[in-house]
LOLO-707168 format. One line per field, with one value per atom (N, C-alpha, C, O, CB): z, y, x; atom name. Coordinates in steps of 0.2 Angstrom, whole numbers. Atoms other than C-alpha are relative to their C-alpha. Glycine has a CB too. Layout:
% residues N
pz <- [Z;...]
py <- [Y;...]
px <- [X;...]
rokol <- [CA;...]
END
This chain:
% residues 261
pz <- [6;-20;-6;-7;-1;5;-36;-7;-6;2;5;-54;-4;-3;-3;3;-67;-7;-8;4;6;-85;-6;-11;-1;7;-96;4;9;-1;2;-100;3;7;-7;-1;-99;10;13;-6;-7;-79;4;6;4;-1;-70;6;8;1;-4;-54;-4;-2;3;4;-68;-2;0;-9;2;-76;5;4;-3;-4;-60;2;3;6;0;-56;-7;-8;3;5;-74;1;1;-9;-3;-69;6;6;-1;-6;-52;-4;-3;7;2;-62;-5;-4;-5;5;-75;3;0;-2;-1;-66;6;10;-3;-4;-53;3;8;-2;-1;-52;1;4;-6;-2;-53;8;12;-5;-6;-37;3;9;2;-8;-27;0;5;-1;-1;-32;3;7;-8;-3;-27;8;12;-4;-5;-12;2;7;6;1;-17;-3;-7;-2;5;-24;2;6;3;0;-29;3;3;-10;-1;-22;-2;1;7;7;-34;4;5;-4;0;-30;9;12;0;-4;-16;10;16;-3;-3;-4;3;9;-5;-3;-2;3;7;-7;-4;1;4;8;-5;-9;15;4;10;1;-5;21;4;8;-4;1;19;8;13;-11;-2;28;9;13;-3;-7;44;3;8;0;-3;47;-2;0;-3;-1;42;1;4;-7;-3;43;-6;-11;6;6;29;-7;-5;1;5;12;-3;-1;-5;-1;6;-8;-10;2;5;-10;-3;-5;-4;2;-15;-8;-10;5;9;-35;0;2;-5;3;-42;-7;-10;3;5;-57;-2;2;-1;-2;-61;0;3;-4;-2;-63;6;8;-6;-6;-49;4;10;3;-4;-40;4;9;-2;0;-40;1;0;-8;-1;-34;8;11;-3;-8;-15;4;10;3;-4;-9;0;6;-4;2;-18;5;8;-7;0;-14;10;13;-4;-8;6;1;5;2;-2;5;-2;0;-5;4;-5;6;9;-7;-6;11;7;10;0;-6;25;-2;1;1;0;17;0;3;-5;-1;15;8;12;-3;-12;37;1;6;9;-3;36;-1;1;-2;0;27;-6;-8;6;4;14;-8;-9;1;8;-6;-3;-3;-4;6;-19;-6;-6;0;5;-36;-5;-4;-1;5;-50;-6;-6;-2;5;-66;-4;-1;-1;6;-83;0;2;-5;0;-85;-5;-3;-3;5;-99;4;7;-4;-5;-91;4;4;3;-3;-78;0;4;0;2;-87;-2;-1;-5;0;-91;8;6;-4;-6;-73;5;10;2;-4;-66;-5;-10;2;2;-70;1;-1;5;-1;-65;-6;-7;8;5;-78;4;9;-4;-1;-75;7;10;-3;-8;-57;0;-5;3;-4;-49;-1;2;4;-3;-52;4;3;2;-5;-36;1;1;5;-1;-32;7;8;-8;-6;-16;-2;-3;7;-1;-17;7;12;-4;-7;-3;2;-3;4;0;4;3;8;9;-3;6;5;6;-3;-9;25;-5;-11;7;1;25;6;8;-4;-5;42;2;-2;1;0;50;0;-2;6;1;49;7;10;-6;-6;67;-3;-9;4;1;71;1;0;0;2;73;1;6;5;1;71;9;13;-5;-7;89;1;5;7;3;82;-5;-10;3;6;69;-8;-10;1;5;54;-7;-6;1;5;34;-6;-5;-2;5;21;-3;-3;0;4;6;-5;-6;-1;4;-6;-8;-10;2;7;-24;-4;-10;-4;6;-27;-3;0;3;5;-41;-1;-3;-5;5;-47;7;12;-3;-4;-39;3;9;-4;-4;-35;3;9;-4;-6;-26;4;8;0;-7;-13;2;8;0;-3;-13;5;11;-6;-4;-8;7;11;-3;-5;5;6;12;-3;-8;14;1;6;-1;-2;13;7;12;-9;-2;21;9;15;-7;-8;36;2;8;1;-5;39;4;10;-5;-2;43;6;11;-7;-6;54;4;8;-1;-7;65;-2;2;8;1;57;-1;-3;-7;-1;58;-4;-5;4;1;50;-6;-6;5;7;31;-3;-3;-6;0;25;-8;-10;3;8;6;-1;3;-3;2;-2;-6;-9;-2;5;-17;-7;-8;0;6;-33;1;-2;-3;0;-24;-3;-4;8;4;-32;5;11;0;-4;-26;4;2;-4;-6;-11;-2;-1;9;0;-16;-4;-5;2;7;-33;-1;4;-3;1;-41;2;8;-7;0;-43;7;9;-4;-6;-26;6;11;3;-4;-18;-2;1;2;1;-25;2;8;-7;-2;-22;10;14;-6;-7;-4;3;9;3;-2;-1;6;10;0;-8;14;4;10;5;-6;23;2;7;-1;-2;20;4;7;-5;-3;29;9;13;-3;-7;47;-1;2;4;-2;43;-3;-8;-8;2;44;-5;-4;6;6;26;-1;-1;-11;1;23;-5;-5;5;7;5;3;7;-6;3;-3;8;10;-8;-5;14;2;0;2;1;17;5;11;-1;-4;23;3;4;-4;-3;29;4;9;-2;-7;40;4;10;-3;-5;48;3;9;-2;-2;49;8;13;-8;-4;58;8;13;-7;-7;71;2;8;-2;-4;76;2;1;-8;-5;87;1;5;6;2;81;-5;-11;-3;6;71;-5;-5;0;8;53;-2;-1;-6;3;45;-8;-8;3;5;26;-5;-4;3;2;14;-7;-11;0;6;1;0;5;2;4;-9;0;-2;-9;0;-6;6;8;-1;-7;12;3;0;5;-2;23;7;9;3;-4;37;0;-1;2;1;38;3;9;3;-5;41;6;12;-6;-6;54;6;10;1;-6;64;5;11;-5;-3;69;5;5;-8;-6;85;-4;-9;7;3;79;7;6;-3;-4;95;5;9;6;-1;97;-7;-13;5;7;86;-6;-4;2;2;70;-7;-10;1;7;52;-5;-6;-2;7;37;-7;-10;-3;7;21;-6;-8;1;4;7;-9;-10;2;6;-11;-6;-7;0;7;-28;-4;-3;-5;3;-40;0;3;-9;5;-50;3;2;-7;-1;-41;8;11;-1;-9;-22;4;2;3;-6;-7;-4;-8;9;3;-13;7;13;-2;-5;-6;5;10;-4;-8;6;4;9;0;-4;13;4;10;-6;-3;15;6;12;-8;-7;24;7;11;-3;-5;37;3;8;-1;-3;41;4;1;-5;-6;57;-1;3;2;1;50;-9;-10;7;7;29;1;1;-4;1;29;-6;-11;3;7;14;7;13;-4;0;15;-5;-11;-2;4;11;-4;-2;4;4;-3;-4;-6;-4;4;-12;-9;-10;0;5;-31;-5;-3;0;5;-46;-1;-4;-8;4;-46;5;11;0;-4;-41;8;12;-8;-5;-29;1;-2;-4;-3;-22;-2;-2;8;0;-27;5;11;-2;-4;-17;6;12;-4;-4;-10;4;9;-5;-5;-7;7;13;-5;-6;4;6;11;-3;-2;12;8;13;-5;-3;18;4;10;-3;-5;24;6;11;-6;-5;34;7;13;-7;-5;43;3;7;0;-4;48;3;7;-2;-3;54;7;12;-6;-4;64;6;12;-6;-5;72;3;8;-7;-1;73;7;12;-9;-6;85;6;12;-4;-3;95;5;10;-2;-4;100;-1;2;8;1;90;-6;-8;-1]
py <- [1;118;0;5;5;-1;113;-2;-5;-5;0;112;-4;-3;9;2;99;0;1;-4;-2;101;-3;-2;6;7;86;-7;-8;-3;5;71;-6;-10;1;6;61;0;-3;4;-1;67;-4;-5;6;7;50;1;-4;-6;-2;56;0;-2;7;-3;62;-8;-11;7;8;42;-4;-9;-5;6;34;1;-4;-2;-1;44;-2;0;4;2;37;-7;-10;3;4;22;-4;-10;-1;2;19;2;-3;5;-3;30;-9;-13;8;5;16;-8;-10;1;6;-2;-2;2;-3;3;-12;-1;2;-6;4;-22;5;4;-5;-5;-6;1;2;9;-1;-2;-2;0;1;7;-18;-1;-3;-11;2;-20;7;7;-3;-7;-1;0;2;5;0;-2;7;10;-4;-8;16;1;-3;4;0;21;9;13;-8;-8;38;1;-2;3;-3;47;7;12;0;-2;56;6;4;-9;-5;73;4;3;-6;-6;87;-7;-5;8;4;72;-4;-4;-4;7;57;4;2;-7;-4;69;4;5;5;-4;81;-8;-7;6;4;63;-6;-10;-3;3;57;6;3;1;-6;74;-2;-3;6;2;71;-3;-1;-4;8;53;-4;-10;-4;4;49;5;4;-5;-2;64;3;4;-3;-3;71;-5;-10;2;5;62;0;4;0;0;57;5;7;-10;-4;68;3;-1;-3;-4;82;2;5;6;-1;83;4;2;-7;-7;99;0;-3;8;-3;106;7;11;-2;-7;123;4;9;2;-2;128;-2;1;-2;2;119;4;3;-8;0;129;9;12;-1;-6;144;-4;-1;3;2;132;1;-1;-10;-1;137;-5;-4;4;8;118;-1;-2;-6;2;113;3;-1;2;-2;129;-3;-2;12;-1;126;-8;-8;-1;6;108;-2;-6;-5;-1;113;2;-1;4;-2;125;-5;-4;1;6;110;-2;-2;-7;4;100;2;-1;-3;-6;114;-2;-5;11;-1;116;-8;-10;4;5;98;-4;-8;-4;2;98;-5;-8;-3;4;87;2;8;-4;-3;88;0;-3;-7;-2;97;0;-1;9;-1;97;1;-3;-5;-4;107;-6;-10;8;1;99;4;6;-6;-2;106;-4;-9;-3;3;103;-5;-10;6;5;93;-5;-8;1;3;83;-6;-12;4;4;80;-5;-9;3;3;75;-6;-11;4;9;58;-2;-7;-2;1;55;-2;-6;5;-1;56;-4;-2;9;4;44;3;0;-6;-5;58;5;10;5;-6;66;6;5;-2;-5;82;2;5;2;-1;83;5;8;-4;-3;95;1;5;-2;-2;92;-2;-1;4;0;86;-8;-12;3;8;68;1;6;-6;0;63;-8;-13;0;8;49;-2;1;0;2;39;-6;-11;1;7;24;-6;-6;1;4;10;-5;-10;0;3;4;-8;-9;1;7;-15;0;-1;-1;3;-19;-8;-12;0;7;-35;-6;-3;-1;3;-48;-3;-4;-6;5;-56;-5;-7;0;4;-71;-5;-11;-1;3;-73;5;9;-6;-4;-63;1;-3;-5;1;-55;3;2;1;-3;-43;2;2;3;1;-41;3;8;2;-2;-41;-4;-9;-3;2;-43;-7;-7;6;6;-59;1;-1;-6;0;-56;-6;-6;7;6;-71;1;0;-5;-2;-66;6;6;-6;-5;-51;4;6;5;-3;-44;6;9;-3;-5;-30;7;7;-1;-6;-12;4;6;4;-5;-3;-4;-2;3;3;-18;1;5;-6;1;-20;7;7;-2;-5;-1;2;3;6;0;0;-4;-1;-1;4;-15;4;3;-7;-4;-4;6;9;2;-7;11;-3;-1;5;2;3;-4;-4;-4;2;-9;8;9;-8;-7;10;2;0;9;-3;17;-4;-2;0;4;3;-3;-6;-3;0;3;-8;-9;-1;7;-15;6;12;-8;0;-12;-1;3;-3;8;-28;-1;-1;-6;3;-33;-5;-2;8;3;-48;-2;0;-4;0;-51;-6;-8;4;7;-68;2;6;-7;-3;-67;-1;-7;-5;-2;-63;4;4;-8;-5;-50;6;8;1;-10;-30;1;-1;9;-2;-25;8;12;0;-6;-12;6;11;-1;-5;1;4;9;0;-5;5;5;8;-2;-8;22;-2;-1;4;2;14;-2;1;-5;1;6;6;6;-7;-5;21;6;11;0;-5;32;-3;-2;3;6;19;1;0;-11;2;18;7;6;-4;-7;38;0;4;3;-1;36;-4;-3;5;6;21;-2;-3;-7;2;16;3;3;1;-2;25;1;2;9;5;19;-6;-9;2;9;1;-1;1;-5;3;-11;-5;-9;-3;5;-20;-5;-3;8;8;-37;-2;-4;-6;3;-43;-9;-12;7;9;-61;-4;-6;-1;2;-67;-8;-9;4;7;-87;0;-1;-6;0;-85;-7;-7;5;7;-104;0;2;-5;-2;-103;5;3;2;-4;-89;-1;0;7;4;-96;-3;-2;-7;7;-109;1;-2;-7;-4;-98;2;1;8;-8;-87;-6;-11;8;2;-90;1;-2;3;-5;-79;-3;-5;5;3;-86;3;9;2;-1;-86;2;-3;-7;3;-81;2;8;-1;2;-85;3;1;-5;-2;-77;-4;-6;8;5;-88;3;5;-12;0;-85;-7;-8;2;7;-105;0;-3;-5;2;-104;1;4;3;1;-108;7;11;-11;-6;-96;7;10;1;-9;-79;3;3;3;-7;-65;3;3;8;-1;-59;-5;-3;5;6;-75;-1;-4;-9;4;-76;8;13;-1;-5;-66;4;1;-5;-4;-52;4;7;3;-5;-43;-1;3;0;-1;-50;0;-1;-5;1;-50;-7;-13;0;4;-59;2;7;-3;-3;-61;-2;-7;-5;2;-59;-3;0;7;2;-69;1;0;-8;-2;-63;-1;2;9;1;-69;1;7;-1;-3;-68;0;-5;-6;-4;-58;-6;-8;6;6;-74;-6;-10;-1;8;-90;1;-4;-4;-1;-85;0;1;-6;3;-90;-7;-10;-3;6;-104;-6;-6;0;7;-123;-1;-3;-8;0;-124;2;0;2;-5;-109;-1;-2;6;2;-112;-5;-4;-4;7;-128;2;-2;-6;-1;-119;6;10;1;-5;-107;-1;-4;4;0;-106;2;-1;5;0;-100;4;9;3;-1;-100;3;0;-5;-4;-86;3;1;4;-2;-77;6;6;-9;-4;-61;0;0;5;3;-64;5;11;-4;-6;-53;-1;-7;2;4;-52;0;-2;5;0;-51;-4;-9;5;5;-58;0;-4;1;1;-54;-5;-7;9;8;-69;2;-2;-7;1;-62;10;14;-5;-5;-46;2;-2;-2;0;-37;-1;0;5;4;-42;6;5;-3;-6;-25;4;7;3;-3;-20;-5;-3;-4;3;-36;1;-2;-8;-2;-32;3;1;6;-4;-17;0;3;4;1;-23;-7;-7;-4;7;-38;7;7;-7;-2;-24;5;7;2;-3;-13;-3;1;3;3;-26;-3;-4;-4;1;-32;9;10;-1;-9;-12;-1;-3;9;1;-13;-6;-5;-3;8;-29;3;1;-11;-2;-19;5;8;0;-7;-5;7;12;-1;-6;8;3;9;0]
px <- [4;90;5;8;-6;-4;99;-4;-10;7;3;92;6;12;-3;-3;95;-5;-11;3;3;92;1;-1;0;-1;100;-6;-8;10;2;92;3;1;1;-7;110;3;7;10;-4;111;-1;-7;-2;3;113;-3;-1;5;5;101;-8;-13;1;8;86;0;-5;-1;2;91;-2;-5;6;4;88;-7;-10;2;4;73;-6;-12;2;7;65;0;-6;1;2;70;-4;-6;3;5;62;-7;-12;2;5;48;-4;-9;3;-1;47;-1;-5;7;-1;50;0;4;4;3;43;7;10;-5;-5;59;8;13;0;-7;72;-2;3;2;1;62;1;4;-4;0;62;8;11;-4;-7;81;4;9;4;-1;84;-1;3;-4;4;74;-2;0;3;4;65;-4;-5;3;6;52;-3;-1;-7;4;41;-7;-13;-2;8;29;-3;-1;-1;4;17;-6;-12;-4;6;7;2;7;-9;-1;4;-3;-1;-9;5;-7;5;6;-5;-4;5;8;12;1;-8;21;0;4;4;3;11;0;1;-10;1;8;6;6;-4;-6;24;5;7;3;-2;31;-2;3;-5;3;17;3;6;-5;0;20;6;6;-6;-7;38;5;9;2;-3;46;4;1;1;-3;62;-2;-3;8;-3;64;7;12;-4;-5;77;3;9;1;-1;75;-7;-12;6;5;62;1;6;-1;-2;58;-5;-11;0;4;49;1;5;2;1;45;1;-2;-6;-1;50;-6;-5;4;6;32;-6;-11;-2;4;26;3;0;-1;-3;37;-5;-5;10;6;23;-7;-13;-1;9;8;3;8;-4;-2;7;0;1;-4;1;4;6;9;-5;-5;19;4;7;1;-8;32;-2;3;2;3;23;5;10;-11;-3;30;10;13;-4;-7;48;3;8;0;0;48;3;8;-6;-1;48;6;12;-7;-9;61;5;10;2;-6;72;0;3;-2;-3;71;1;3;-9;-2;72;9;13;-6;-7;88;1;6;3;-1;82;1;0;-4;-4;89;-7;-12;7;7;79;2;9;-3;-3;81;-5;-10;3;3;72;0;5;4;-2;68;-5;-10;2;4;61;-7;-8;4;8;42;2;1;-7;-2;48;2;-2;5;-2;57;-3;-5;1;6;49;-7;-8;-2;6;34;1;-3;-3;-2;43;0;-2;9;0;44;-8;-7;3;5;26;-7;-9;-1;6;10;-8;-13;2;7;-4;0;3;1;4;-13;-1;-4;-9;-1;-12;0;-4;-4;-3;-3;3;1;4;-3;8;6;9;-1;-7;23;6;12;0;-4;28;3;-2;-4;-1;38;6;10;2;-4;47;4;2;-5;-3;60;2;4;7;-2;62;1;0;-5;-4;70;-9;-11;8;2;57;0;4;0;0;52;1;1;-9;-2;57;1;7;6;0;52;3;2;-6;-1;59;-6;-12;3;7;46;1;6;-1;0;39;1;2;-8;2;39;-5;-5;3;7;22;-7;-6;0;7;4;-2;-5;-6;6;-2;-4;-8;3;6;-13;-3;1;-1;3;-25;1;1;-7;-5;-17;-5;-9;11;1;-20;4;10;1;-5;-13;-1;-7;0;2;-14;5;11;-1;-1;-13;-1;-7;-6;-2;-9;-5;-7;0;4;-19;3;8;-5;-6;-12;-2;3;2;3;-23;3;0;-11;-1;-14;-7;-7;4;8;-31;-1;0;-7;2;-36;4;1;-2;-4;-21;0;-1;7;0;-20;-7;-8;2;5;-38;-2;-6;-3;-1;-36;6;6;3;-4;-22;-4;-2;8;1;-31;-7;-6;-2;5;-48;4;2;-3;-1;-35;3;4;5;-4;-25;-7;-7;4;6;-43;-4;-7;-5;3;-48;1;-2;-2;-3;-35;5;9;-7;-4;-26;7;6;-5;-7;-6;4;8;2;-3;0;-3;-9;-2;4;-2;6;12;-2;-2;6;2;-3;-2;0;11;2;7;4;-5;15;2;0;-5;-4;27;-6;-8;7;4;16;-9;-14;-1;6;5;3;9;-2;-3;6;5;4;-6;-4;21;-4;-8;7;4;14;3;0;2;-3;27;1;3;4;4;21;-2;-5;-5;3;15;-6;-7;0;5;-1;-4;-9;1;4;-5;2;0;1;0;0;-2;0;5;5;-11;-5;-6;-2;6;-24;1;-3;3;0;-19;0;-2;7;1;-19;4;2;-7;-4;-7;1;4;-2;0;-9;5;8;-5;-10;9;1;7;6;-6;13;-1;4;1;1;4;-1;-5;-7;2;5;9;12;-9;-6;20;-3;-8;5;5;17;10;16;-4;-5;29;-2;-8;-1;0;32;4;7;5;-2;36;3;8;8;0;31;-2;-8;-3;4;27;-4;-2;4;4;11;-4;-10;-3;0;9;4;1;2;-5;23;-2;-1;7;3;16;-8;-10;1;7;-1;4;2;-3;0;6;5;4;4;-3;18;-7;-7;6;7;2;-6;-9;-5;7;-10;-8;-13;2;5;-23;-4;-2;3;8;-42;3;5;-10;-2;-36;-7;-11;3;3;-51;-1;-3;-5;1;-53;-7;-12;1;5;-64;-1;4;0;2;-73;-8;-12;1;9;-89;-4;-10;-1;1;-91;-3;-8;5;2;-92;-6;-10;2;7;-107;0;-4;-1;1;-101;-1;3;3;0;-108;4;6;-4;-4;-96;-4;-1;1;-1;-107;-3;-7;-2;1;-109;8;8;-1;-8;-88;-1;-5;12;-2;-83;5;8;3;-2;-74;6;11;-5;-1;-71;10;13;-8;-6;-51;2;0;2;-3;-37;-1;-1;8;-1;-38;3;3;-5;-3;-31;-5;-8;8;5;-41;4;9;-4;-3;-35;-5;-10;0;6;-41;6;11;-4;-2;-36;2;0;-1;0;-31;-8;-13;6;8;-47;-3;-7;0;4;-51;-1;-6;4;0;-44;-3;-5;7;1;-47;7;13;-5;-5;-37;3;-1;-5;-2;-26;-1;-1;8;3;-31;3;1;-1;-5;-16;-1;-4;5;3;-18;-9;-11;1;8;-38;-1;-2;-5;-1;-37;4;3;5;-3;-26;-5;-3;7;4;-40;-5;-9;-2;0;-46;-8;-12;5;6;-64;0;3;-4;3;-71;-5;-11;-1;5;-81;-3;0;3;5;-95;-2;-4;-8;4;-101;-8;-8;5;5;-121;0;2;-6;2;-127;-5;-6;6;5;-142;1;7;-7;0;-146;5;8;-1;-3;-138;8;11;-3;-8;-119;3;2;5;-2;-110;6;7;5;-5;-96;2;-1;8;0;-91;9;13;-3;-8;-73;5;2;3;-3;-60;3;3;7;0;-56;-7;-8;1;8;-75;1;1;-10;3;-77;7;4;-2;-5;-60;-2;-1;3;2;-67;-6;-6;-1;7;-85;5;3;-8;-3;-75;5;4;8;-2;-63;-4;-1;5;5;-78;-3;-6;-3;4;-88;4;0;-2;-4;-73;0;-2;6;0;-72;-8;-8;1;9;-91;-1;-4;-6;1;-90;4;2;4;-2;-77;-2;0;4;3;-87;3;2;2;0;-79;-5;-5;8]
rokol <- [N;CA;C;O;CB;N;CA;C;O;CB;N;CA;C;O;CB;N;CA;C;O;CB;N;CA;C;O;CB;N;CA;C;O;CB;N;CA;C;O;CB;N;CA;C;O;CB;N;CA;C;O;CB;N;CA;C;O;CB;N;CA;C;O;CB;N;CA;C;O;CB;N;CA;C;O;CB;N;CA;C;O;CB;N;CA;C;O;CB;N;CA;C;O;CB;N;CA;C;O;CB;N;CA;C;O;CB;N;CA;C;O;CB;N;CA;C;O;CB;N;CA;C;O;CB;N;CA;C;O;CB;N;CA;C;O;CB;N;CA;C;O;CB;N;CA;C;O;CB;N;CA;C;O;CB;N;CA;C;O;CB;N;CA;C;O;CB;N;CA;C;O;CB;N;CA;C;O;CB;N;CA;C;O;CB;N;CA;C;O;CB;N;CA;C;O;CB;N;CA;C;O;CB;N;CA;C;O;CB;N;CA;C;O;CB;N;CA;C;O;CB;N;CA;C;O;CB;N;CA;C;O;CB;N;CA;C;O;CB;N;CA;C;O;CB;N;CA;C;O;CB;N;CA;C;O;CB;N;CA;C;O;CB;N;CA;C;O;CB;N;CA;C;O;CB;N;CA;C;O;CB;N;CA;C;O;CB;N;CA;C;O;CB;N;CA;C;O;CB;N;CA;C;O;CB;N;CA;C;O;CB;N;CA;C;O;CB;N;CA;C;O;CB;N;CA;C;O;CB;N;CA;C;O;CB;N;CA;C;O;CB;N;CA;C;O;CB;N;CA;C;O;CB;N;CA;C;O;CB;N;CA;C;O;CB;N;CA;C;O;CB;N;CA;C;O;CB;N;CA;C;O;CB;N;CA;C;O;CB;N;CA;C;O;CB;N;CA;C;O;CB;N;CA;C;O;CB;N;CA;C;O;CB;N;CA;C;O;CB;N;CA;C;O;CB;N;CA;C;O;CB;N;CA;C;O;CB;N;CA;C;O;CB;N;CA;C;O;CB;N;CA;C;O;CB;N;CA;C;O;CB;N;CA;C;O;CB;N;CA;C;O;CB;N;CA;C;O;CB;N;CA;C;O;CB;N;CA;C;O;CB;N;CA;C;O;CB;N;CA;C;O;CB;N;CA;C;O;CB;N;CA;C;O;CB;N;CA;C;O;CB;N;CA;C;O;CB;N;CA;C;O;CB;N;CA;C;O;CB;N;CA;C;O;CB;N;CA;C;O;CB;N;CA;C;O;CB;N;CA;C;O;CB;N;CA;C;O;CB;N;CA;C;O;CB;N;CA;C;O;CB;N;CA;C;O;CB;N;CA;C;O;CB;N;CA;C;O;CB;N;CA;C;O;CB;N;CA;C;O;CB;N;CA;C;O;CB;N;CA;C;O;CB;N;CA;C;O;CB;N;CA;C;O;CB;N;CA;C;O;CB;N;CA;C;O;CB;N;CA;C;O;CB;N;CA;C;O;CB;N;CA;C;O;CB;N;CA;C;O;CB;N;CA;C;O;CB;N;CA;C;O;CB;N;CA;C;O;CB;N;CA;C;O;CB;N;CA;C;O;CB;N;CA;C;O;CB;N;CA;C;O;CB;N;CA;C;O;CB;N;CA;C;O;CB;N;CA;C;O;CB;N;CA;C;O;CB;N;CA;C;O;CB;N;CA;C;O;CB;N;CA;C;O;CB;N;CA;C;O;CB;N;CA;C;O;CB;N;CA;C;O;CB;N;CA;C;O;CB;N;CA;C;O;CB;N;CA;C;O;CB;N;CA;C;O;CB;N;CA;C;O;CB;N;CA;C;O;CB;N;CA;C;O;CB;N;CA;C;O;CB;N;CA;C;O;CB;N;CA;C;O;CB;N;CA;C;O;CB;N;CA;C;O;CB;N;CA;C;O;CB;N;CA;C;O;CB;N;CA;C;O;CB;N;CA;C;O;CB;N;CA;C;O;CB;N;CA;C;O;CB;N;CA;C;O;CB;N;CA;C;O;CB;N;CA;C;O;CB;N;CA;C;O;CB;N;CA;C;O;CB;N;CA;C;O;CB;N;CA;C;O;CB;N;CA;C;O;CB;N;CA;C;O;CB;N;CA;C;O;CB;N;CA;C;O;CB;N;CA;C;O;CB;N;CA;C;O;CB;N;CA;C;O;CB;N;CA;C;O;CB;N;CA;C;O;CB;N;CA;C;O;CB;N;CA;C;O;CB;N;CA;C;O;CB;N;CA;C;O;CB;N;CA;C;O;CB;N;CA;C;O;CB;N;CA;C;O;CB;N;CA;C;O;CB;N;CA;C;O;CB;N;CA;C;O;CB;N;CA;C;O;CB;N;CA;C;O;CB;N;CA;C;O;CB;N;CA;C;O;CB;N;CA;C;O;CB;N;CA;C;O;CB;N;CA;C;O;CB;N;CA;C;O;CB;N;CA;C;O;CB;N;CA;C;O;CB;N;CA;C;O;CB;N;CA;C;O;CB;N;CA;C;O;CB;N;CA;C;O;CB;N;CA;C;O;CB;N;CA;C;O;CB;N;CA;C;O;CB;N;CA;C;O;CB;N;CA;C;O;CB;N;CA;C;O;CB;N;CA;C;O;CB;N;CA;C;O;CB;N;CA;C;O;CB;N;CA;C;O;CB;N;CA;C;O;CB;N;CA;C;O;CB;N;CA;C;O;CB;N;CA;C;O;CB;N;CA;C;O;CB;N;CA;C;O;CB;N;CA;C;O;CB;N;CA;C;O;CB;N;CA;C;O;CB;N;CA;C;O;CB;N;CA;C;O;CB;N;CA;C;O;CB;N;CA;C;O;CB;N;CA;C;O;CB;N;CA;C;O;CB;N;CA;C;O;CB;N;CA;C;O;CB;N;CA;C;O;CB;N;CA;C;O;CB;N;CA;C;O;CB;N;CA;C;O;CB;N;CA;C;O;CB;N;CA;C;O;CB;N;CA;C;O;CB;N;CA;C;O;CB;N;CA;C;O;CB;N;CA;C;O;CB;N;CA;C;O;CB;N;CA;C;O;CB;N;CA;C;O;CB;N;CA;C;O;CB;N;CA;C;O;CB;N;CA;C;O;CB;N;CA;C;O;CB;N;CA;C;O;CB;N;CA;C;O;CB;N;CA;C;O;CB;N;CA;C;O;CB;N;CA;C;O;CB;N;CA;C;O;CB;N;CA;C;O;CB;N;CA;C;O;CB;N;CA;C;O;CB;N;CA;C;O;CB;N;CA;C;O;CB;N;CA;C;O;CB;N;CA;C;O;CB;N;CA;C;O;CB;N;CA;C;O;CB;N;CA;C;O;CB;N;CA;C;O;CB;N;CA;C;O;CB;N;CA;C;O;CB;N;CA;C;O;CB;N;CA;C;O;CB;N;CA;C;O;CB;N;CA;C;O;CB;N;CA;C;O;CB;N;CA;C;O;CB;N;CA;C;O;CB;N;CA;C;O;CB;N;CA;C;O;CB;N;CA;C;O;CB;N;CA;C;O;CB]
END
C-alpha cells in the first residue's frame, strides 16, 4: 500500500483523466470502477485489479478496509489518496471512497451469433444501455453487440446503471451490426412500435437476437429490413411507446418465460 498526496503525481493525472473522458478511456483501454458493489463484483467474477484506489477515510469503513484486504492477498497495487483528492475522481454523491482501475475486456468478436445475444443500434442515453445489460446478465443472454455511436459500455455511468453485468457478459463495441446480421443464422428480431407482430406471438424458446434501437429514431431502416421478425410490445393507455430499456427487459423475460425457466 502506497499513499499519494500531490496533485502533479502522473498516476493521480491519469486517474483524473480516465475519471473525466470517455475517449482517454477507449484510447487507454481502462476504465473506473466506482463504489463497495461493482468492486466486490469485480473481485467475485474477474478476480485481482489491476490497481485498488481508497480514500484515507474510507480506509475505516469495514466493507471498504474488507475489499483493500483481498487485493492485498491478491497482490494487487493500492494506493491511498487524500479525501480531497480523491473527491475529483469519483462521480457518486456521497460514496465511499472506493475505485478500482482495470484493464478493459476487449473480447475478440465471433464470426457469427450462435446464441441469444443483444444489438444495440445507437442507444445513446447511459442509464438505458446500463439497464439493457443489467436486465440481458439476469436473463441468462451472454452476447451484447454495439454499433459505433452507442454509450460507450465502460463508462462510469453505465456501469452503475449495469450493477455488475459486465462482468458475466462478453460486450462488443463499434461493431457492424449488418455484417453480422448477415454471418448468423439466428431470427433477428426487431423491436418497432410500428409493428403489426406481437412480442408474444414469435417463438422464443431457441436462440435469438434482439435489436433494439436509438431512444428517439429507433432501429435504423437498413438494419430493420434485415430483421427476421418486426416486433411491438402491445400496451394500453395513452403513452405512445414504451423506453427502450423497459421494453428490453419485458422482451428478455418473455424470452426466459417461453423457455421454461
Amino acid at each position: 500500500m502506497k499513499t499519494v498526496t500531490s496533485r502533479d503525481n502522473p498516476f493521480y493525472k491519469e486517474l483524473k483523466a480516465l475519471a473525466a473522458s470517455s475517449q482517454a478511456r477507449r484510447k487507454a483501454g481502462r476504465t473506473l470502477l466506482d463504489g463497495v458493489h461493482l468492486c466486490q463484483s469485480w473481485l467475485d467474477l474477474r478476480g485481482a485489479p489491476a490497481h485498488c484506489i481508497v480514500s484515507e477515510e474510507a480506509l475505516h469503513n469495514p466493507e471498504v478496509a474488507d475489499i483493500v484486504e483481498r487485493c492485498e492477498a491478491l497482490r494487487a497495487h493500492v494506493t491511498v489518496l487524500p479525501d480531497a483528492l480523491f473527491g475529483a475522481l469519483s462521480q457518486v454523491e456521497h460514496g465511499v471512497n472506493l475505485l478500482f482501475l482495470v484493464e478493459t475486456p476487449a473480447p475478440g468478436q465471433p464470426a457469427a451469433m450462435t446464441v441469444s445475444a443483444v444489438l444495440l443500434d445507437g442507444v445513446q442515453d447511459p442509464g438505458n444501455v446500463g439497464s439493457i445489460l443489467r436486465s440481458a446478465g439476469a436473463a441468462g443472454i451472454t452476447q451484447v453487440f454495439c454499433s459505433p455511436g452507442t454509450a460507450f459500455c465502460w463508462s462510469p455511468k453505465v456501469l452503475r446503471a449495469a450493477m455488475g453485468a459486465h462482468f458475466v457478459l462478453e460486450i462488443f463495441e463499434n461493431v457492424d451490426l449488418g455484417a453480422l446480421i448477415e454471418q448468423s443464422n439466428i431470427p433477428v428480431l426487431a423491436m418497432s412500435g410500428y409493428a403489426q407482430q406481437k412480442l408474444y406471438e414469435v417463438d422464443l424458446r431457441g436462440p435469438v437476437a434482439w435489436l433494439l434501437g436509438h431512444e428517439g429514431q429507433g432501429v435504423g431502416p437498413e438494419l430493420m429490413a434485415m430483421a427476421t421478425h418486426q416486433v411491438v410490445i402491445p400496451h394500453g393507455g395513452q403513452v405512445e411507446s414504451l423506453n427502450v430499456a423497459a421494453a428490453a427487459a419485458i422482451c428478455f423475460f418473455e424470452q426466459l418465460r417461453q423457455q421454461g425457466s
